[in-house]
Structure formats: structure tokens, C-alpha cells
N, C-alpha and C positions, 0 to 999 in steps of 0.2 A: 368491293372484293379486294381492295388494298392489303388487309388484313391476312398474314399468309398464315395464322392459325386458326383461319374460319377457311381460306381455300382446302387444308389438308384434311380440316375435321369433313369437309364436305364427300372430298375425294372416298378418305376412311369409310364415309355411313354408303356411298355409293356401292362402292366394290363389297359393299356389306351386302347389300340386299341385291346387289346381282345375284351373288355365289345365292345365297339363300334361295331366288328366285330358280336360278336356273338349276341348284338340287331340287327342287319340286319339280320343274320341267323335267327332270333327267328322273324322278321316280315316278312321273305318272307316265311318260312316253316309255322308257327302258324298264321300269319296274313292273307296272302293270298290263301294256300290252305284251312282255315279251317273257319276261320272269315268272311273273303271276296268273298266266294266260290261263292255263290250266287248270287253277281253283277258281277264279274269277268267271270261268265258262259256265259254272254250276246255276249263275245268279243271271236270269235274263233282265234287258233294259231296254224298255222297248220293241220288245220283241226279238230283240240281237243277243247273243253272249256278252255277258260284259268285258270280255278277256278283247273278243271280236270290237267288240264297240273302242277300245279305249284304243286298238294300234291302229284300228282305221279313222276315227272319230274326234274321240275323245282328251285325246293327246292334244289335237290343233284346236280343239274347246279351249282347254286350257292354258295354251298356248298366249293365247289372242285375252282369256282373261289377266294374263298373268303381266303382258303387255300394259294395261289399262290399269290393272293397279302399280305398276313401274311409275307412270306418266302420274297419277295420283300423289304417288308419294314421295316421288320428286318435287314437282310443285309443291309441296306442305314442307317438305326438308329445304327447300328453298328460301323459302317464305321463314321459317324459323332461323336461318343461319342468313339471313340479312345478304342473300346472294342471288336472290330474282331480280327479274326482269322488269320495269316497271315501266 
């Protein structure tokens, strides 16, 4: 990690797929359960509204997936920019 144009490129692709990350978070929690609730009611899942499912539910589904591919594609951004752990 000497390298401080492999530290900043790392930083850069970070702060990349945060915002990325967390604009999906911010459209399936904020968009769908709260915006879109009321077109979204039309379509059951499960037996639930899908408007219902997403602000009680399906936001922290997603949530937790969205965690899991962070931790994924970090390690693999790591591993390419010679900045893991070994």
C-alpha cells in the first residue's frame, strides 16, 4: 500500500459503490415503501401488499443483501489493486 496512486484509486472506487449502494438503499427503503406505496399495494407478495412488504420488510432484505455484496466487492477491489490482506 506504499503506492499512493493505488491508496487514492482505492478510496475513489469505494466512495463509488457506497453512494451507488446506498442510492439503492435510499430507492427501495424511501422509494418504494413510501413513494410508491400506493401503486405497489395493487401487486400482492406473499400474501402482503407489496407497498406493505417493502416499508416493513423488504427494505432490511435488502439492506442485509446489499451489505454482503459491499464485503464481496471489496475483497475482489482489493485483491485487484494489490491492497489486501494476506
Amino acid at each position: 500500500m506504499s503506492n499512493p496512486n493505488r491508496f487514492a484509486e482505492y478510496w475513489r472506487a469505494n466512495l463509488r459503490l457506497m453512494a451507488i449502494l446506498l442510492a439503492i438503499w435510499f430507492a427501495v427503503s424511501f422509494g418504494a415503501g413510501i413513494f410508491f406505496a400506493d401503486a405497489l399495494n395493487s401487486i400482492r407478495f406473499f400474501g402482503f401488499k407489496l407497498g406493505f412488504f417493502f416499508a416493513q420488510q423488504g427494505a432490511i432484505y435488502v439492506f442485509v443483501g446489499l451489505i454482503f455484496y459491499y464485503a464481496w466487492r471489496m475483497n475482489r477491489l482489493e485483491r485487484e489493486l494489490d491492497v489486501d490482506e494476506e
